[in-house]
N, C-alpha and C positions, 0 to 999 in steps of 0.2 A: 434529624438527618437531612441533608441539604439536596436538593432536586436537581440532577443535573442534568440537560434534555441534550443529545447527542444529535447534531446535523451534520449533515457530506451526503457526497452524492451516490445513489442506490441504483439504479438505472444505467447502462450503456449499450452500444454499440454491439457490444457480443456478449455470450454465456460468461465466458473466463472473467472478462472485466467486470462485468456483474457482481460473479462469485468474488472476486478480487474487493473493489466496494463494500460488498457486506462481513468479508473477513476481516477489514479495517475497521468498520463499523464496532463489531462485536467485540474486538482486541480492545478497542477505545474504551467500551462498557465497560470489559473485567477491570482495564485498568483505574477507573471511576469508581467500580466497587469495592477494588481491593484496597481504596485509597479512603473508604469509610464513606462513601457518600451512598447516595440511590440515583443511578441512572436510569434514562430511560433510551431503548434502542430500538429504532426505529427498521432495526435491518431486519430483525426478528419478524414483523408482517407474515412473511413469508412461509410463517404456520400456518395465518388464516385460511391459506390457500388450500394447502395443503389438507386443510380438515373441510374445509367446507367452498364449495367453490362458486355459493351463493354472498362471499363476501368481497366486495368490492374494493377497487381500486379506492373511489371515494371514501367510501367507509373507512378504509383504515386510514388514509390520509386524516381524516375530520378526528379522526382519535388522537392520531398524534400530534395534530397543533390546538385541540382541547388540553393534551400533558404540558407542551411547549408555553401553554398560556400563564400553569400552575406554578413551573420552573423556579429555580432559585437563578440558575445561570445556562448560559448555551455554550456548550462547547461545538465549534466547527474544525471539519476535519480537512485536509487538504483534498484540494477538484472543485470545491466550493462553488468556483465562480462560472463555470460551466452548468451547473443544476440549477434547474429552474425551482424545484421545489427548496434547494437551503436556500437559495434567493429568498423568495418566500417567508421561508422560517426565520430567517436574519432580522426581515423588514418586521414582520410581526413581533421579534422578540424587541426590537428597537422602540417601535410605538408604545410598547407595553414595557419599557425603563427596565427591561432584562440582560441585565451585563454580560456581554456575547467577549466570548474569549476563541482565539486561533488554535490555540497548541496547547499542551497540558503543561510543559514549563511556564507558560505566561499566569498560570493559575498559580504554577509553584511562589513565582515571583511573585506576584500580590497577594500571597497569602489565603487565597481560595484552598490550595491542598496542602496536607500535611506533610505526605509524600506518596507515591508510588509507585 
């Protein structure tokens, strides 16, 4: 099953836009997993919180560009270019020769999905 590490942007300005980001986020996952692969979502963090509030900002970051490292491919979601952290994740997945894809039709077309 092929790794597929999810970036866009998590973070904004207000509550709404936040919640808005991580429901993109998550939409992007089912559709990665219902397309046969194993995503990873980075929008989900936001249990750590929720259970334990000795876990840090850092800490889950460091987690997920440890997964991002493991990846088959990166899918990025639109806002991109405004987040500092898919900046980030872009540039690391680039170093590291992990074929970073825009949209989940660009995947459809090269043959990365079967369908979803």
């Amino acid at each position: 099953m092929r790794r597929v590490y999810i970036a866009g942007p998590y973070n904004a300005d207000n509550i709404i836009s936040c919640l808005d980001n991580m429901r993109r986020g998550m939409k992007a996952a089912v559709k990665v997993l219902r397309a046969g692969y194993a995503p990873f979502c980075p929008w989900i963090d936001y249990h750590y919180r929720l259970v334990s509030g000795k876990v840090t900002r850092e800490m889950y970051q460091a987690q997920s560009m440890a997964w991002l490292e493991v990846s088959d491919l990166i899918l990025v979601l639109p806002g991109w270019r405004k987040s500092k952290g898919t900046l980030a994740e872009i540039s690391r997945a680039k170093e590291l020769f992990i074929p970073v894809y825009y949209n989940l039709e660009d995947l459809k077309k090269r043959g990365e999905f079967k369908d979803y």
